[in-house]
C-alpha positions in Angstrom: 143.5 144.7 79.4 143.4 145.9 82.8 140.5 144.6 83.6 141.3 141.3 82.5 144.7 141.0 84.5 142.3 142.6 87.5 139.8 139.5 86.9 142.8 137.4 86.4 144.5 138.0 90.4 140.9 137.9 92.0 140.5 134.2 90.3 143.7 133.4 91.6 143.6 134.8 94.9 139.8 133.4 95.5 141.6 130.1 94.6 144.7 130.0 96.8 142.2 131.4 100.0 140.2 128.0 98.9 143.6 125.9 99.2 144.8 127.6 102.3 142.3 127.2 105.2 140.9 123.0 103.1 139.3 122.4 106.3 136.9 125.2 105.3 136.6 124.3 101.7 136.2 120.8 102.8 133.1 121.6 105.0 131.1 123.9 102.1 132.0 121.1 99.3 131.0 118.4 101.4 127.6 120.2 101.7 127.4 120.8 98.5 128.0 117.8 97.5 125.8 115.7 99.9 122.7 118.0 98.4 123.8 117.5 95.0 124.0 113.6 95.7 120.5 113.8 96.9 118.5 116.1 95.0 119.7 114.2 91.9 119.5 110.6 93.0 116.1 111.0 94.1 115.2 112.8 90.8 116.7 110.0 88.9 115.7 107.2 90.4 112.3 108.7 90.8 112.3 109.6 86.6 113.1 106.1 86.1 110.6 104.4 87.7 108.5 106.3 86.8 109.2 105.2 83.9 109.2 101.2 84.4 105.5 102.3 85.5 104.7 103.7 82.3 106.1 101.0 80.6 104.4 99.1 83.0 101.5 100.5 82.4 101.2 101.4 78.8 102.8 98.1 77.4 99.5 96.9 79.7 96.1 96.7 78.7 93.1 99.3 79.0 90.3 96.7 78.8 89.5 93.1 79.4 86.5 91.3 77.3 85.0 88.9 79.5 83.4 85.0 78.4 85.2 86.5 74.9 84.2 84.0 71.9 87.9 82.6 70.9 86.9 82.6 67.1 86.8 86.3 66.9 90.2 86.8 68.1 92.0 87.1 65.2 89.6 89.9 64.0 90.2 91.4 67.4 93.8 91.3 66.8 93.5 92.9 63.5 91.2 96.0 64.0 92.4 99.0 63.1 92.4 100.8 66.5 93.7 97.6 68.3 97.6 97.2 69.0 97.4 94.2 70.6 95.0 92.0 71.7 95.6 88.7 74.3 93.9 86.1 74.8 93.6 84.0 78.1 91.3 81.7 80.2 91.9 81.3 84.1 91.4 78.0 85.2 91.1 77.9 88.9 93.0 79.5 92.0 93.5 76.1 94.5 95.1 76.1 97.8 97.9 73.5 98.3 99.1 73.3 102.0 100.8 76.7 103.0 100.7 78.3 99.4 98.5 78.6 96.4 98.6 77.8 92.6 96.7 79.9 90.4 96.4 78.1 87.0 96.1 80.1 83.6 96.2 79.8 80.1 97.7 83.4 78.7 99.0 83.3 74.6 102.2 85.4 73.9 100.4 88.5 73.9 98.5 88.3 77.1 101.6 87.3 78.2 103.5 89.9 77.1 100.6 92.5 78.5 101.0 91.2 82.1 105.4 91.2 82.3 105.5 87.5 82.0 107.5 87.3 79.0 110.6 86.8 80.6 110.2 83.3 80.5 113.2 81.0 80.1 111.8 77.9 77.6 109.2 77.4 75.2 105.3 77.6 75.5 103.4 74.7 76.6 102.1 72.6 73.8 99.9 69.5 74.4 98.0 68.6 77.6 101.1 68.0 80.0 103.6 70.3 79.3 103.5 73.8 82.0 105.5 76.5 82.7 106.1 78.0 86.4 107.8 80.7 88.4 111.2 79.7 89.3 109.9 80.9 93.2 107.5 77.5 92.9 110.5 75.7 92.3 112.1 76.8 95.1 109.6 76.5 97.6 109.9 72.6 96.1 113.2 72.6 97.0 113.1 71.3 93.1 116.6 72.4 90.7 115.7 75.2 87.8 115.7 72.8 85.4 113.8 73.1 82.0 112.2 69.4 81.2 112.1 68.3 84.7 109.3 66.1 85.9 106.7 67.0 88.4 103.5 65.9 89.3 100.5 67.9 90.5 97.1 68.6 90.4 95.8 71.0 88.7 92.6 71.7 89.8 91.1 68.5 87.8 90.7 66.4 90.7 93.5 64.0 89.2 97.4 64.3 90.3 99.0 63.9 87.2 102.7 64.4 85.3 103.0 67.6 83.9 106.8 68.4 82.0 108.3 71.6 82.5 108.6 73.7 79.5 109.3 77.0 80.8 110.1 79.0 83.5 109.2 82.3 84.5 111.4 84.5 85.4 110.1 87.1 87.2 109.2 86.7 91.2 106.1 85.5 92.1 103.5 87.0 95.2 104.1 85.4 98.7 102.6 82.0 98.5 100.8 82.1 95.4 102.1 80.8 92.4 101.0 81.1 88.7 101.2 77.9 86.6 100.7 78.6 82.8 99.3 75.6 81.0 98.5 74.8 76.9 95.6 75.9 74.8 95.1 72.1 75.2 94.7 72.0 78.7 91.9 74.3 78.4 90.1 72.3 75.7 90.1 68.8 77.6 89.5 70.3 80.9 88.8 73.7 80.9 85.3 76.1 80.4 85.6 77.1 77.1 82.6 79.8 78.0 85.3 81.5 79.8 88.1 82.7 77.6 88.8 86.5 77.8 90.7 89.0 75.5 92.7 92.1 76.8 93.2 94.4 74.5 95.7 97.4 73.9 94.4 100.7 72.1 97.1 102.0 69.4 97.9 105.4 70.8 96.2 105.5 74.2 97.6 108.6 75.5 96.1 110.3 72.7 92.3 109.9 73.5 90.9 111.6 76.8 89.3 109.2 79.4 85.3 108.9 78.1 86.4 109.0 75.0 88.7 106.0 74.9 86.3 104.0 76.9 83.5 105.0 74.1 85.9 103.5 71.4 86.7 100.1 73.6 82.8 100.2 73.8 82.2 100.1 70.3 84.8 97.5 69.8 83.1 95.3 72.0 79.8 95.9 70.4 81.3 94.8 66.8 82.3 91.4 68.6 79.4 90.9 70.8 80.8 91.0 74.1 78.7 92.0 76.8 81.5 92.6 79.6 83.9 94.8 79.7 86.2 95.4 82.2 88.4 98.6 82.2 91.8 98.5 83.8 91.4 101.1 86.3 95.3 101.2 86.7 95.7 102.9 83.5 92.8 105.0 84.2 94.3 106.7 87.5 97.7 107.0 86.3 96.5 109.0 83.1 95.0 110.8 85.6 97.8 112.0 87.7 98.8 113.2 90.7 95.8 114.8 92.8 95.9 118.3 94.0 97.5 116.8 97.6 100.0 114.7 96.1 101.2 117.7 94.2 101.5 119.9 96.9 103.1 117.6 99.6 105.9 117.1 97.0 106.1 120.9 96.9 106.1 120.8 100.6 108.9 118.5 100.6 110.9 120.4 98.1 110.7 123.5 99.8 111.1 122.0 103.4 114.2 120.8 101.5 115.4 124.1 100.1 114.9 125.8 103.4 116.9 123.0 105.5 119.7 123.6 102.9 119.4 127.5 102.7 119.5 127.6 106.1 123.0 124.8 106.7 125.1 126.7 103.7 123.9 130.2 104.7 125.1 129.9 108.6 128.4 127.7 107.3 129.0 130.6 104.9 128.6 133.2 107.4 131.0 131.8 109.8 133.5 132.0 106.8 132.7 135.7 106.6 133.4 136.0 110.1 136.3 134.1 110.0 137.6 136.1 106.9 137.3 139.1 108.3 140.9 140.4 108.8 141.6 139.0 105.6 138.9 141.4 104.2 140.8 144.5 106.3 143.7 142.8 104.8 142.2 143.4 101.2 140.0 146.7 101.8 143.6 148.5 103.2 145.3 147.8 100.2 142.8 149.3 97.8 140.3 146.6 97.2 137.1 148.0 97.1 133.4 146.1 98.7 132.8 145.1 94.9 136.1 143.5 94.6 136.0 141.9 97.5 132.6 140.4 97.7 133.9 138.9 93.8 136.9 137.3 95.4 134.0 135.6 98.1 131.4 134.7 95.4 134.2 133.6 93.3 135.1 131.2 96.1 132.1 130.1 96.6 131.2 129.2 93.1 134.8 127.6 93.0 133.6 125.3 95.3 130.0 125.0 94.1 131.2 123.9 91.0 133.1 121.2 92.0 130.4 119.5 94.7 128.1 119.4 91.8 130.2 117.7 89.5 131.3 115.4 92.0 127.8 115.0 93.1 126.4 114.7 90.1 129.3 112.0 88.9 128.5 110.0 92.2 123.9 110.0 91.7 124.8 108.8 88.4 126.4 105.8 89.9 124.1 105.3 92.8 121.0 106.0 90.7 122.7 103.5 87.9 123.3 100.5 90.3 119.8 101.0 92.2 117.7 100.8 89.6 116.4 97.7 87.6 118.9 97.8 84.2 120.3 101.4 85.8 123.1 102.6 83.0 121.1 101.8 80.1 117.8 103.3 81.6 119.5 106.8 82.4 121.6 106.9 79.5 119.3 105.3 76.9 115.5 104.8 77.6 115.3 107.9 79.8 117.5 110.2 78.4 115.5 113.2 78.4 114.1 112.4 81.5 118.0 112.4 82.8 119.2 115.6 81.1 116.2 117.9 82.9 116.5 116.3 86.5 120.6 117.3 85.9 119.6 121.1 84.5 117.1 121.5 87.7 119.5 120.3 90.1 122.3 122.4 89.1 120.0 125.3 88.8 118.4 124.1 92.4 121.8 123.5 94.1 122.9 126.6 92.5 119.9 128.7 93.8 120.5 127.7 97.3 124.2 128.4 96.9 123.7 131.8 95.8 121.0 132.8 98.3 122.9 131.2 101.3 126.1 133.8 100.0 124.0 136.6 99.5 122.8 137.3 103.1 126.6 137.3 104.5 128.2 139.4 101.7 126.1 142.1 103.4 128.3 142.3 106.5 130.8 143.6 104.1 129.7 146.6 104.1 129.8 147.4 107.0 133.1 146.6 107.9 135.5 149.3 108.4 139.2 148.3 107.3 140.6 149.4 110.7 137.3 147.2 112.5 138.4 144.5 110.7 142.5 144.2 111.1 142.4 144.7 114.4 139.8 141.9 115.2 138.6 138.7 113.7 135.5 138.8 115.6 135.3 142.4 116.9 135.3 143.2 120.5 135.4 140.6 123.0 132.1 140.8 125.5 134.1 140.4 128.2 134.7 144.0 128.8 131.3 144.8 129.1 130.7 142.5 132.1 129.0 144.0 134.9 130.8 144.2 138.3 128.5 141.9 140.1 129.2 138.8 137.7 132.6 137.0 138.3 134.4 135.8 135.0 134.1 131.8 135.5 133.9 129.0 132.5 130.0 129.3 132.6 129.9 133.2 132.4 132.2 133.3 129.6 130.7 130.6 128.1 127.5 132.8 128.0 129.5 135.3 126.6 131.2 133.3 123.6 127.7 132.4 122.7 125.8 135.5 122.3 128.7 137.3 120.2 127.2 136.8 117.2 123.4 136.0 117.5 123.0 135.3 113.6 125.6 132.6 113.9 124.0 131.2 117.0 120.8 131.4 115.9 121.6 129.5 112.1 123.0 126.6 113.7 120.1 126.5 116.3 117.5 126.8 113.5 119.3 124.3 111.5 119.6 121.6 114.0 116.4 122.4 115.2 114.3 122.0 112.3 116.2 118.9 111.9 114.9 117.5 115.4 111.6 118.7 114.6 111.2 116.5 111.3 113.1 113.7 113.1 110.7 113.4 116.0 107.6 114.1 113.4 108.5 111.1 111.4 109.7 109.3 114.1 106.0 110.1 115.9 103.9 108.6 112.8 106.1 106.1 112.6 106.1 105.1 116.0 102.1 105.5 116.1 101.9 103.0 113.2 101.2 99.5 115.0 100.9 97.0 112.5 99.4 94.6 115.2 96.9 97.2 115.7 96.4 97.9 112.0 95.7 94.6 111.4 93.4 94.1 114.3 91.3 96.5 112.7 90.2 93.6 110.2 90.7 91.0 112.8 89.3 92.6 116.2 89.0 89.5 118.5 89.6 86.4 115.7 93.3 85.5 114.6 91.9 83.7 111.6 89.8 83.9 108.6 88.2 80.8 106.4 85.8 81.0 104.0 84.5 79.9 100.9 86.8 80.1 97.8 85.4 82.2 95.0 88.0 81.3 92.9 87.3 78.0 93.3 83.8 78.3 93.1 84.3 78.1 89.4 86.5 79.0 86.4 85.9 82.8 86.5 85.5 84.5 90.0 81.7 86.1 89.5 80.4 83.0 88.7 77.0 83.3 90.6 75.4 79.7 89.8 79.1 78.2 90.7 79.2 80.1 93.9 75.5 78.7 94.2 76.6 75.1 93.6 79.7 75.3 95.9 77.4 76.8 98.9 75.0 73.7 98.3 77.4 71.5 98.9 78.6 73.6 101.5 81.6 72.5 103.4 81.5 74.8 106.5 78.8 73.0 108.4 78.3 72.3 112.1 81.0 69.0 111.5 84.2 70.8 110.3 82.8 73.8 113.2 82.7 70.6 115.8 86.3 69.8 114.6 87.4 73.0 114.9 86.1 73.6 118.3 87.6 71.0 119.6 91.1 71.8 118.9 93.4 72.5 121.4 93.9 76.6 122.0 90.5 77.3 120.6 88.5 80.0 122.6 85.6 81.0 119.6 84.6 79.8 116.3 82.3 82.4 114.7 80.4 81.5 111.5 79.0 84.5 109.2 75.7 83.9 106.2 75.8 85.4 103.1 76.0 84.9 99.6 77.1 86.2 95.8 74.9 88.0 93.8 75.0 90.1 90.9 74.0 93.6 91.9 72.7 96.4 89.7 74.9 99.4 90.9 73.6 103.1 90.2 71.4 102.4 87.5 73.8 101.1 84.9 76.0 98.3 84.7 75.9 95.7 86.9 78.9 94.4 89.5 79.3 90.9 91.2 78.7 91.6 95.2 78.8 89.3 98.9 75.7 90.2 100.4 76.2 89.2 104.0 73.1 88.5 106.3 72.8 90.0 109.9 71.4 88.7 113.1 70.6 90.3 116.6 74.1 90.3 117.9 75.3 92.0 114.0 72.7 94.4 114.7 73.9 95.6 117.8 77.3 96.3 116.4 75.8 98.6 113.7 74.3 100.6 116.3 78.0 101.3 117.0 78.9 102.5 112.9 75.6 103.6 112.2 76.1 107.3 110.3 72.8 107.7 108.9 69.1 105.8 108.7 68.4 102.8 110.5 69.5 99.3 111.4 66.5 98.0 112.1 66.2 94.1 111.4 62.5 94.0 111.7 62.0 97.6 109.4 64.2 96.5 106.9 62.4 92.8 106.5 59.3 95.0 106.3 60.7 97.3 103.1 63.4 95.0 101.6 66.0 97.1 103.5 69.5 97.0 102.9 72.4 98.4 104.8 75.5 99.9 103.2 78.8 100.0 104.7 82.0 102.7 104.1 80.2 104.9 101.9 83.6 106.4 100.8 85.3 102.7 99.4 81.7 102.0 98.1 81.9 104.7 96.3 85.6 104.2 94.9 84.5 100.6 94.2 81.4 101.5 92.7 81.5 104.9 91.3 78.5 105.6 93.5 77.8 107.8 96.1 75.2 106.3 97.7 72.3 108.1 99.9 69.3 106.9 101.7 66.2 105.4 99.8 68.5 104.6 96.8 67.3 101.6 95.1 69.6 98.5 94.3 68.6 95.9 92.1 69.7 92.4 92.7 69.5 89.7 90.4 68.1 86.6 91.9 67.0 83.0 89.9 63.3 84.3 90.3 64.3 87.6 88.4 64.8 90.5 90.3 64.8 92.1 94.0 64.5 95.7 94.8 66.4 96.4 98.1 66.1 99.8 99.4 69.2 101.8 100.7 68.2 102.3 104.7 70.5 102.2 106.4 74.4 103.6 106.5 77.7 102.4 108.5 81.1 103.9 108.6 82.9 100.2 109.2 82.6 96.4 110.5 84.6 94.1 110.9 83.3 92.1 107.9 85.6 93.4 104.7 84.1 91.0 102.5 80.9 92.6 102.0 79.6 96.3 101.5 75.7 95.4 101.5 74.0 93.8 104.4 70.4 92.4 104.7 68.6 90.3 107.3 69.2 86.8 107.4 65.3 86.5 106.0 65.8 88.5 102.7 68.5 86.4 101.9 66.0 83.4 101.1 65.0 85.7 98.5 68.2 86.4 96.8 69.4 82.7 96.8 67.2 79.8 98.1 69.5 77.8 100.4 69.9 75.4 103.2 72.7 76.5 104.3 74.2 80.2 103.9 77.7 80.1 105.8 80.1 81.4 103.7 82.6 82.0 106.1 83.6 82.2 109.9 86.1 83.2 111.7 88.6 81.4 115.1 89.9 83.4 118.1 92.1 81.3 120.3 92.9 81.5 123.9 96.2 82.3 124.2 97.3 84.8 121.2 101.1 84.5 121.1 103.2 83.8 117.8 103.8 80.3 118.5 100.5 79.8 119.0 98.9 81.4 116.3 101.5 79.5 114.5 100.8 75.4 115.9 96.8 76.5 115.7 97.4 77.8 111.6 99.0 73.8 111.3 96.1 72.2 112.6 93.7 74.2 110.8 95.3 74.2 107.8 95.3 70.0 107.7 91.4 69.8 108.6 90.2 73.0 105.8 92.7 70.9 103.2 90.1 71.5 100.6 89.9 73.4 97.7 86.8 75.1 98.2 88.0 76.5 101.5 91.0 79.2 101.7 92.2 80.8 105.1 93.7 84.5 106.2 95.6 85.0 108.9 96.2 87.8 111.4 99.8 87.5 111.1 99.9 87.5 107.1 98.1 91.2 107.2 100.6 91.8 110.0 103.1 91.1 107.3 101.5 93.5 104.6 101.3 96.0 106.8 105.1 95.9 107.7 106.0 95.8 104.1 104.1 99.4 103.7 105.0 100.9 107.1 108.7 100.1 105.9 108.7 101.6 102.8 106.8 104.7 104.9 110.1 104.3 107.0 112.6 104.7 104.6 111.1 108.3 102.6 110.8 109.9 106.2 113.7 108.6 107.6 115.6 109.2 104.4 114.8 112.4 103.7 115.2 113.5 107.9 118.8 111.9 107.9 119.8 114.1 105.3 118.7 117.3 106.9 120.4 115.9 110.4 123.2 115.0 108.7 123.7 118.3 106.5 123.0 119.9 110.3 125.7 118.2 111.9 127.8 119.1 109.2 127.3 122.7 110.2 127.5 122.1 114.0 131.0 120.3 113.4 131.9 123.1 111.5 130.5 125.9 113.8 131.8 124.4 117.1 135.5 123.6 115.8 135.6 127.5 114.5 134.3 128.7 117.7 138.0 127.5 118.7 140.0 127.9 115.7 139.0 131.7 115.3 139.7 132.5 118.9 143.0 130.6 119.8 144.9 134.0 120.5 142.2 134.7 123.1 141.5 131.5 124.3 145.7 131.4 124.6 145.4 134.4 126.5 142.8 134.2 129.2 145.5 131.1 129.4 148.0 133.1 130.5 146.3 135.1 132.6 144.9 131.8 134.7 142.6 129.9 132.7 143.7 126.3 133.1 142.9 123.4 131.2 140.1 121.9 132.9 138.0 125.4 133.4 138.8 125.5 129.6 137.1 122.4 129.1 134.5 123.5 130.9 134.1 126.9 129.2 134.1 124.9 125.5 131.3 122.3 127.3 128.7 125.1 128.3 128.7 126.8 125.2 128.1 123.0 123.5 125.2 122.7 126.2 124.1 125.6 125.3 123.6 124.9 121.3 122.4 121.1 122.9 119.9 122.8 125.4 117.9 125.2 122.7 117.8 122.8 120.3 116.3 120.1 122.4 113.4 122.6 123.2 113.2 123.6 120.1 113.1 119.9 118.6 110.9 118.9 121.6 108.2 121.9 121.1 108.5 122.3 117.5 108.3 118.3 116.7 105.1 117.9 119.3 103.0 119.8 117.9 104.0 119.4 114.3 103.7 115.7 115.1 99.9 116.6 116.9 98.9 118.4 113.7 100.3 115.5 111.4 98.4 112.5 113.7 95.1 114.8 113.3 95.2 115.3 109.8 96.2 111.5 109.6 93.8 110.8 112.0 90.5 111.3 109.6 92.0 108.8 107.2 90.2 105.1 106.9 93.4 103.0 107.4 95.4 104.9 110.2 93.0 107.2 111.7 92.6 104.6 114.4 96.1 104.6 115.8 96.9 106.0 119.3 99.6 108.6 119.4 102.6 108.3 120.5 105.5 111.0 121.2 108.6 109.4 120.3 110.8 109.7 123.6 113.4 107.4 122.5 114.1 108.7 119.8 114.1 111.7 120.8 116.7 111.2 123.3 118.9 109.5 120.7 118.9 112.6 118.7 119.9 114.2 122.0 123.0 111.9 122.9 123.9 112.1 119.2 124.9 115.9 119.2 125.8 115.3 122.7 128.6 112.9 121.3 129.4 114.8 118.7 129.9 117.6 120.7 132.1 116.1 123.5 134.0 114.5 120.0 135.0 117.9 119.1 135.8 119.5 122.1 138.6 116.7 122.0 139.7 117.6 119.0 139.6 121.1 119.8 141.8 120.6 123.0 144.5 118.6 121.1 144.2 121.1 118.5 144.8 123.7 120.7 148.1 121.5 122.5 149.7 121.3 119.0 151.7 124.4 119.8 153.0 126.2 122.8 151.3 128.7 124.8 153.3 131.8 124.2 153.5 131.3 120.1 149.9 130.6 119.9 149.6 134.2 121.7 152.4 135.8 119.2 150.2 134.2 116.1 
């Protein structure tokens, strides 16, 4: 009973300390809270799209059959390991002034497979009825309207009335539109050679990789398809995550942990300091250490309990208006999902909460109840001055500061590893030029035309359509004269090659640009070249071929290629043996992995004319004039069979990626700085709050207002000062260990580096702000109250 009644007044007591000093409280539950907040929301909103992926992804198919016969799709949709099977047939991809229309049939299925069933309307029946992406319609400047009029060409060569049946729903990709048209469409003017099936296995997940490609195998077999596609998607995500993916997210989770351990541990220990007399209080009135360090834990889990709740109330709301269909993905479709990310948080938040009170519940024991009545924060320093050192604002400014080095050196640590993530991020950020990214495809040239593969015929590999289109080849020297002559025009550079199916590792074959090479080509291998030769005369000798980015080649190809491997190319006189002789790292060309002499290509594919694209590299290279030169080009290539790429449209890729790269290292930095400043606010308004008797007193003695303010200032830039150094240091060569590691990768290994000065001296006038903020406050504070009953209390 005693007990109980005992448990009972420390409860109560742990609770009125909370409700008498809230500015306290408020600082722990605000951190608390702000971890909660994050931990969870990420967890949450990562768990549900992860799974809107799987959906994605598992709704999706795991193979396409390719030139599929149409009559067996009913016993395709009826097998026994089949869930669903879709049936399609893609017309044509044709370029219409700035944009693109890619025209499809897809049945309910198919349509189903690939997240365009959200489709306001009916299906297209007849010849002339379509349905489009409500984007098209706006780029028309055209009402969403169902039944609407519009006339077009589809790729037929005739401009013709097509009614509106449906619209989809979902947003299209920038500048290319999908326009869904009738199983009678594709009769009247489509390849009927070219349907293709997707199909979805009944209990994927079940089968391991080889062996659920052996059964899509054997389906195809049964109805005689000879191509089969897998959907490599599916594939790597079944995988998933590599080894590095896994332990950067443990990196970050830790990093994370630490930041937090590191904020709550120094905010708590203040609070031990500051509590000290209270302890005295406690310990000469019979509380033992055990009872006291309950009435501190208690506190803290008092407060703990409440910033989770609160935290966890407020993700659930963040997390719930963020993501697509938010409530009912987190409540309903993802409800396990949502039940362990709210156990680990509590138990991570909780974690961190109990280790950060751990470390100061030590200095309990070794204070003495007579140590700490008579002092809040022991002896003052100032008595163990030397005599040659005179007692101004700057020398007891030293003093506050090194009073209590674990204090000093947790807000240090905190802000510092802060500063060092900050100017990290901010470096690879910073290093990330997406001008210069996208110069790496586009070294000198600010444009790219060439021939259309898509258009070529009605399925992209088409080799004898690709053939046809480059005999009646449209880049010839009259539409290179034209160009030329344009206004702003400094090079027009035209490249030979051609498309040929390509036997790839001994096995299956894979439809491949083989690009021919002259002198000036060949002198820019000599630049790549990591193993064998580049030789044009040896390789015309020995059928030679040269293969470029081994490591893509062999992501595309599932081949890692060597010297003196053989590669078998399909030509309409049978077949050509090339011999591997040659190796580059890169070149500017990205259409093409496998490069040949311009000779050997008379021996792949008989032709007058081989251009199959060239590139334009103008004089004067700013934005408007990229801009007025992409109009004028843009009017003389108005052809089908021609489509163009800009410099500025991989520009605009890349700034897409670098921003979503902007917002995980910025988001997860901000928190960190912000859960920092959190603890310098609450360290630098203690510093003064704890000693306003001896602050009041060196008043008295002579300390006036303005050498205050200057004492208060040098212990800020002191706090300031180290953790510059330490953000400075710390972040440059974190940042120089990042950009090398970077630095080997195929994309961004090229970028210069760049130490983020600017940002680093915003994060330096932040806290500087801050700092001159609170020593405001703490002057007014201070002022509240006259002189002589601040010294009595």
């Amino acid at each position: 009973m005693q007990k109980a009644r005992d448990r009972g007044f420390l409860k109560s007591y742990a609770v009125r300390g909370i409700y008498s000093n809230k500015m306290k409280s408020f600082f722990i539950g605000l951190t608390i809270f702000i971890i909660t907040v994050f931990v969870l929301t990420t967890s949450l909103y990562l768990a549900g799209m992860r799974t809107i992926v799987e959906d994605r992804i598992f709704n999706s198919h795991q193979a396409t059959f390719l030139n599929f016969d149409i009559t067996n799709i009913n016993k395709l949709k009826e097998h026994e390991y089949v869930e669903k099977a879709g049936m399609g047939n893609i017309m044509g991809e044709y370029s219409r002034q700035d944009y693109k229309i890619r025209v499809s049939y897809m049945d309910a299925d198919l349509r189903d497979m690939a997240s365009l069933s959200d489709i306001e309307g009916k299906e297209p029946s007849g010849k002339n009825e379509i349905i489009v992406p409500k984007d098209y319609l706006n780029h028309l400047e055209l009402p969403e309207e169902i039944g609407q009029k519009l006339k077009l060409d589809l790729g037929n060569g005739v401009e013709e009335e097509y009614t509106i049946s449906g619209i989809i729903q979902k947003e299209s990709a920038p500048r290319l539109y999908v326009v869904l048209v009738s199983r009678d469409y594709v009769e009247q003017y489509g390849d009927k050679t070219q349907y293709y099936a997707q199909l979805k296995i009944k209990d994927a997940s079940s089968y391991g990789e080889e062996e659920l490609k052996t059964l899509i195998q054997s389906i195809a077999d049964e109805n005689q398809v000879e191509k089969v596609n897998y959907f490599s998607a599916y594939f790597s995500y079944v995988r998933g995550f590599s080894p590095s993916q896994t332990l950067a997210a443990i990196g970050v989770g830790v990093l994370l942990a630490f930041a937090a351990y590191m904020i709550l541990y120094n905010i708590f220990y203040i609070f031990v300091l500051q509590d000290t007399r209270e302890i005295g209080l406690l310990r000469l009135i019979g509380a033992d250490k055990k009872q006291v360090k309950k009435i501190l834990y208690q506190r803290g889990i008092y407060l703990a309990t409440r910033g989770i709740f609160i935290g966890v109330s407020c993700s659930i709301l963040i997390a719930g208006f963020v993501l697509p269909n938010g409530f009912r993905l987190i409540f309903e479709k993802n409800l396990i999902a949502t039940g362990k990310s709210l156990i680990l948080t509590v138990l991570y938040v909780s974690l961190v909460v109990f280790l950060s009170l751990r470390i100061p519940m030590r200095r309990i024991k070794v204070i003495s109840p007579q140590e700490a009545f008579s002092s809040s924060f022991g002896e003052s320093h100032i008595i163990n001055r030397k005599e040659r050192y005179k007692v101004t604002p700057k020398f007891l400014a030293l003093l506050n500061t090194g009073r209590d080095p674990k204090k000093r050196k947790g807000i240090i640590i905190s802000l510092g590893i802060a500063g060092i993530l900050f100017i990290t991020a901010a470096s690879h950020i910073r290093s990330i030029d997406t001008e210069i990214l996208a110069r790496q495809s586009y070294p000198n040239e600010e444009f790219k035309i060439f021939l259309s593969q898509e258009n070529s015929g009605k399925e992209h590999d088409n080799v004898e359509n690709y053939r046809i289109l480059q005999q009646n080849n449209p880049i010839d020297n009259e539409l290179i004269k034209k160009i030329e002559v344009l206004p702003n025009i400094k090079s027009v550079r035209e490249y030979k090659g051609t498309l040929a199916e390509v036997v790839i590792n001994q096995g299956g074959s894979s439809y491949s640009n083989i690009e021919g090479y002259h002198q000036e080509a060949e002198d820019a291998f000599k630049k790549y070249l990591l193993d064998g030769t580049v030789d044009g005369v040896e390789l015309e000798r020995e059928n030679g071929v040269i293969i470029k980015s081994p490591g893509t080649f062999k992501e595309v190809y599932g081949w890692d290629v060597k010297l003196n491997d053989s590669i078998q190319v399909k030509t309409v006189n049978g077949e050509l043996e090339l011999k591997v002789m040659g190796i580059i790292s890169a070149y500017e060309s990205e259409n093409a992995f496998l490069f040949v002499p311009e000779s050997i290509l008379q021996n792949i594919q008989p032709l007058d004319n081989y251009n199959y694209r060239f590139t334009v590299e103008l004089q004067n290279k700013d934005l408007n004039s990229q801009k007025e030169a992409e109009k004028l080009l843009r009017n003389i290539i108005g052809t089908e069979e021609l489509e163009m790429d800009t410099l500025q449209d991989s520009i605009g890729a890349y700034e897409i990626a670098v921003r979503s790269t902007k917002r995980v290292a910025y988001g997860i930095t901000f928190l960190i700085i912000f859960m920092g400043i959190m603890n310098l606010i609450n360290t630098l308004i203690t510093n003064v709050i704890s000693r306003v008797v001896e602050i009041s007193t060196m008043q008295i003695v002579g300390l006036d207002e303005k050498q205050l303010i200057q004492m208060i200032r040098n212990e800020n830039l002191y706090y300031l000062g180290s953790i510059s150094i330490i953000s400075a240091i710390g972040g440059g060569i974190l940042s120089l260990i990042v950009y090398h590691i970077i630095r080997n990768n195929p994309i961004f290994g090229r970028l210069p580096y760049v130490f983020p000065f600017i940002e680093m001296m915003i994060y330096i006038i932040v806290i500087f702000i801050i700092e001159e903020i609170l020593l405001q406050y703490s002057i007014r504070y201070l002022e509240r109250k006259p002189l002589v009953q601040r010294v009595k209390n």
